[in-house]
C-alpha atoms as one frame of an Amber mdcrd trajectory, in Angstrom:
protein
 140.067 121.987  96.268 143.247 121.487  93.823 141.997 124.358  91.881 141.867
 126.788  94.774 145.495 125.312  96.280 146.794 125.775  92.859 145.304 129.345
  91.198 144.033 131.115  95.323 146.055 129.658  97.672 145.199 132.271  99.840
 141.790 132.136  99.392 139.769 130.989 102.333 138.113 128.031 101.530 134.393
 128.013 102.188 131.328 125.652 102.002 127.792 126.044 101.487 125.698 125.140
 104.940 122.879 123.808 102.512 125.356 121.372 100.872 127.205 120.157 104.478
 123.218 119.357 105.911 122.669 117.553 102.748 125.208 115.172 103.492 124.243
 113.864 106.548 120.689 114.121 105.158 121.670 112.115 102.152 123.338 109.455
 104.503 120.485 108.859 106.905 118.730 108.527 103.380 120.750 105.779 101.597
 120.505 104.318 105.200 116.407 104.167 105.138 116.592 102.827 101.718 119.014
  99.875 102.677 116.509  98.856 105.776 113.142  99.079 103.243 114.888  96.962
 101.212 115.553  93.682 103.869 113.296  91.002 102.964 113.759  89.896 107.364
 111.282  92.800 107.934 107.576  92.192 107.106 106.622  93.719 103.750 103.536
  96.117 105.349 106.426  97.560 107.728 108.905  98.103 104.616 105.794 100.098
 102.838 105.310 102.316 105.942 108.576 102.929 106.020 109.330 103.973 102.463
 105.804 105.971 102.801 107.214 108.358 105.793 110.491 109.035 104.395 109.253
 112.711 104.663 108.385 112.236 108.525 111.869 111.281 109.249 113.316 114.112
 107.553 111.292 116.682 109.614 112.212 118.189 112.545 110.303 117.005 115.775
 108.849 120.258 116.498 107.674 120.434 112.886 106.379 116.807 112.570 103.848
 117.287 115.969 102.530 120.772 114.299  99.309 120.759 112.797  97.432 123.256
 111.205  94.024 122.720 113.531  91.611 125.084 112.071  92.548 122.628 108.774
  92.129 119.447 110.069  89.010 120.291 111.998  87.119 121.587 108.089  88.629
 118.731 106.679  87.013 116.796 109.483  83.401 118.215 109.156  83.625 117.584
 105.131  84.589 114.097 105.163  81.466 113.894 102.854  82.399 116.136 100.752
  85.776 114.840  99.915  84.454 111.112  99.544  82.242 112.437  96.790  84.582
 115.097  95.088  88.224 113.474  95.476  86.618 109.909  94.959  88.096 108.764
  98.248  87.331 105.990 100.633  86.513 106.596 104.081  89.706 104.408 105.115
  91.731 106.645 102.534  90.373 110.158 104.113  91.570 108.536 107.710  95.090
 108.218 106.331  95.463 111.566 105.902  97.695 113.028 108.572  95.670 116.377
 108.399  93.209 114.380 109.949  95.140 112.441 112.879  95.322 113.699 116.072
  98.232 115.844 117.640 101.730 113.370 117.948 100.083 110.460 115.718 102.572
 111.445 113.113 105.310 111.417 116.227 104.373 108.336 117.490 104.629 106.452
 113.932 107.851 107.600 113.349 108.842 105.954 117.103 107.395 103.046 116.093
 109.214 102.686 112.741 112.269 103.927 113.627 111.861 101.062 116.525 112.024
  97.950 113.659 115.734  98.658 113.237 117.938 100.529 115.959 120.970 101.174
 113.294 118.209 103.686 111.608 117.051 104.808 114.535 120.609 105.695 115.379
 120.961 107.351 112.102 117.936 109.167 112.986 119.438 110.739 115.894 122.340
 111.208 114.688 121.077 113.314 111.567 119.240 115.377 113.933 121.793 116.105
 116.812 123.856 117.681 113.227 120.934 119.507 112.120 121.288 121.080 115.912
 124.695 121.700 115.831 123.867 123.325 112.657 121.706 125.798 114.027 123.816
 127.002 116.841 125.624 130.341 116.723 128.874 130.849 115.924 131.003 130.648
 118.929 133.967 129.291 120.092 132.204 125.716 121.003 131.348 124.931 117.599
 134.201 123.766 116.585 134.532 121.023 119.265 130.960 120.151 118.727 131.806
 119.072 115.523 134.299 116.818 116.977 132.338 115.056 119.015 129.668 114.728
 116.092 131.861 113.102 114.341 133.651 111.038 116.688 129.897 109.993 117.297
 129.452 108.941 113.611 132.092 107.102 113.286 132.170 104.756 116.519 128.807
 103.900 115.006 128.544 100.701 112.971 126.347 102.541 110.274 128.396 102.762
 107.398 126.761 105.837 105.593 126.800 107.797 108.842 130.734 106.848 109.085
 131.209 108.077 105.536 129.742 111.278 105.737 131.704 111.449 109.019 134.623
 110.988 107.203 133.590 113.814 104.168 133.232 116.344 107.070 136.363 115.480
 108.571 138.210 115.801 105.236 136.631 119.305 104.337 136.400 120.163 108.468
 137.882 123.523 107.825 136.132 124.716 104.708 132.691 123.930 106.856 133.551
 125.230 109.349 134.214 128.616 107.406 131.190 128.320 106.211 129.330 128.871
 109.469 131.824 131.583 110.394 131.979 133.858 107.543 127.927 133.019 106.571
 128.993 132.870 102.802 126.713 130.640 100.674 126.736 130.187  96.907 123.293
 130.528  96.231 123.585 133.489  93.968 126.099 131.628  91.835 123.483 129.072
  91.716 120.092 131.195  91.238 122.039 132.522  88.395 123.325 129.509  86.498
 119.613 127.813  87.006 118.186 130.703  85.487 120.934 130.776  82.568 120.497
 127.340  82.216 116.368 128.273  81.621 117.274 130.951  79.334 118.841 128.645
  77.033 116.202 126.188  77.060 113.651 128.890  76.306 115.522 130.144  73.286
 117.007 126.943  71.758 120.231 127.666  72.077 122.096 130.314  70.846 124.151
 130.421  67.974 127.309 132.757  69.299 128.276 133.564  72.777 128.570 136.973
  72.016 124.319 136.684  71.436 124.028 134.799  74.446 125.995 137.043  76.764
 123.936 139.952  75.476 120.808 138.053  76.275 122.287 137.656  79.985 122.980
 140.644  80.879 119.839 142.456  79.502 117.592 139.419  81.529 119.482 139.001
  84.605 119.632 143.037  85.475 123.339 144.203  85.600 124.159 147.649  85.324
 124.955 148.793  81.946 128.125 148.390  81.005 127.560 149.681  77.311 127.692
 153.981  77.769 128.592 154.708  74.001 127.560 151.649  72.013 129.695 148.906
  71.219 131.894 147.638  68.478 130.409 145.722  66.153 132.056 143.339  63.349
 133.433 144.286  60.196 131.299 143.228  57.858 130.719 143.792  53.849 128.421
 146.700  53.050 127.523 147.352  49.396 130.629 146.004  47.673 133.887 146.850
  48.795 132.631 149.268  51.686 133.229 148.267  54.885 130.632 149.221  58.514
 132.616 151.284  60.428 136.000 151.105  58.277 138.340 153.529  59.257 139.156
 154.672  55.858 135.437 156.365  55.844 135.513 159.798  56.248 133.400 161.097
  59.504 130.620 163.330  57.277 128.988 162.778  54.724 125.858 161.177  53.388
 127.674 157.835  53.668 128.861 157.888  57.099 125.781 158.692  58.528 124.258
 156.127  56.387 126.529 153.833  58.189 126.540 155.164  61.794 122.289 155.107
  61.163 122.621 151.052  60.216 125.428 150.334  62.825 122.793 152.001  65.493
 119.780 149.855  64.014 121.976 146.461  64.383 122.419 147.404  68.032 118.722
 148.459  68.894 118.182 145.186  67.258 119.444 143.666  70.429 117.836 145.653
  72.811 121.361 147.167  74.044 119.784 151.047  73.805 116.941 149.951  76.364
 117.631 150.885  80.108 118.669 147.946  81.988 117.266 146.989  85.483 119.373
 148.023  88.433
C-alpha cells in the first residue's frame, strides 16, 4: 500500500479473491485450533475435531457428495482391502467413502455443536464464501457491510480481526471482484523461477539467469540480431568485438565465428516458444 500511494498513486488498487477467502478461512482456522486445544472438552471430542478440519472447510453441497459407484466397490471388497492395505475392519468403517449419504454432514453438526463460538465461525466463514461467489452488482458492496458488521458484533476474536483486515483494505477487495484481476501469473511465474534455481544450483550472474528465464518460461524473442557480448581478452592484446578491428579479414571472421559460438552456447539462436 505505501509503495503504490507513493510511486502509482493513480493506480487502482486491487486484491487477489484467493488471498481475501484465505483470510476468513485462516480465521475460522486459528479459531478450530484454539477450541482442540481446551482441556474442558473431552479428549476423544478434541481428536475428532482436529481429524475433520477438512470437513469444516468444505462446502455443504460438497461435504454430502459422494462418489457412489466408489463407495459401493469399496463396499463389496472390504476383503480385499483388509488383506492388501493391512486394515482392520473398524479402520475400513472409518472411511467416509464408505458411510452413508450426510454421515459426513451430520458429524460436522455434531462437532460444530461442542462449542457455539466455532460453530458461529463456521457460519460465518461460509455466509463470506457466498458473498464471494455472487456476481458483481451493485449489492455487493453492502453485503460486505453487513458481513462485516456481522464479524465484528461477534465475540470471536479471529473472526473480528479478519473483519477488521477487510475493512482496512475494503476498497482494494472490492476491486478485486469488480475488475476480476488476480495475480496468479505473477505467482505461477516466480514459483517456477524459484524451481529453476533450485534445479540449477544457483546461478553465478544474473545476466545467465535471465537468459535461462526467458528461453524456459516462453517469451517472444527479444534477441533479432544477436546480442552484445563482453569485452573480453582474445589472444594477447586483441580484443572480441573491438572496434578498432577492421570488418574483413581472416581475423574478423575468426572473431564474429567465436562471438556466434559463445551465444549458441546459450541456446539464444534456438526458436523460442510463443
Amino acid at each position: 500500500m505505501r509503495t503504490k500511494k507513493e510511486w502509482f498513486p493513480d493506480a487502482i488498487f486491487c486484491i487477489d479473491r484467493f488471498h481475501v477467502v484465505k483470510i476468513v478461512s485462516g480465521a475460522f482456522n486459528d479459531k478450530r485450533k484454539r477450541v482442540q486445544k481446551d482441556e474442558g472438552l473431552p479428549v476423544s471430542l478434541r481428536k475428532e475435531i482436529r481429524g475433520a478440519w477438512k470437513f469444516f472447510l468444505m462446502r455443504p453441497e460438497d461435504l454430502e457428495h459422494i462418489a457412489f459407484t466408489y463407495a459401493e466397490r469399496l463396499a463389496t471388497n472390504g476383503a480385499a482391502l483388509t488383506s492388501t492395505l493391512v486394515l482392520t475392519e473398524k479402520e475400513i468403517a472409518d472411511l467416509s467413502h464408505l458411510k452413508p449419504r450426510k454421515a459426513r454432514t451430520a458429524k460436522v453438526a455434531r462437532l460444530l455443536e461442542a462449542d457455539p463460538d466455532l460453530k458461529c465461525a463456521n457460519e460465518l466463514m461460509h455466509l463470506f464464501r457466498d458473498w464471494s461467489d455472487m456476481p458483481w452488482c451493485a449489492d455487493k458492496r453492502d453485503s460486505l457491510s453487513r458481513w462485516i458488521s456481522l464479524a465484528q458484533r461477534s465475540n470471536i476474536f479471529e473472526m473480528k480481526r479478519s473483519a477488521k483486515t477487510l475493512k482496512r483494505n475494503r476498497e482494494g477487495v472490492l476491486n478485486g471482484y469488480k475488475f476480476n484481476k488476480t495475480n496468479a501469473t505473477a505467482e505461477g511465474l516466480n514459483n517456477s523461477i524459484k524451481v529453476m534455481k533450485r534445479m540449477n544450483y544457483g546461478f553465478k550472474t544474473f545476466k545467465r539467469m535471465r537468459r535461462r528465464c526467458l528461453l524456459s518460461l516462453g517469451y517472444m524473442r527479444v534477441i533479432k540480431r544477436g546480442m552484445k557480448l563482453k569485452r573480453r581478452e582474445v589472444r594477447g592484446s586483441k580484443t572480441l568485438g573491438s572496434r578498432h578491428q577492421h570488418p574483413g579479414g581472416e581475423a574478423s571472421e575468426r572473431h564474429r565465428a567465436a562471438a556466434q559460438r559463445e551465444v549458441g552456447a546459450y541456446g539464444l539462436d534456438m526458436p523460442l516458444r510463443h
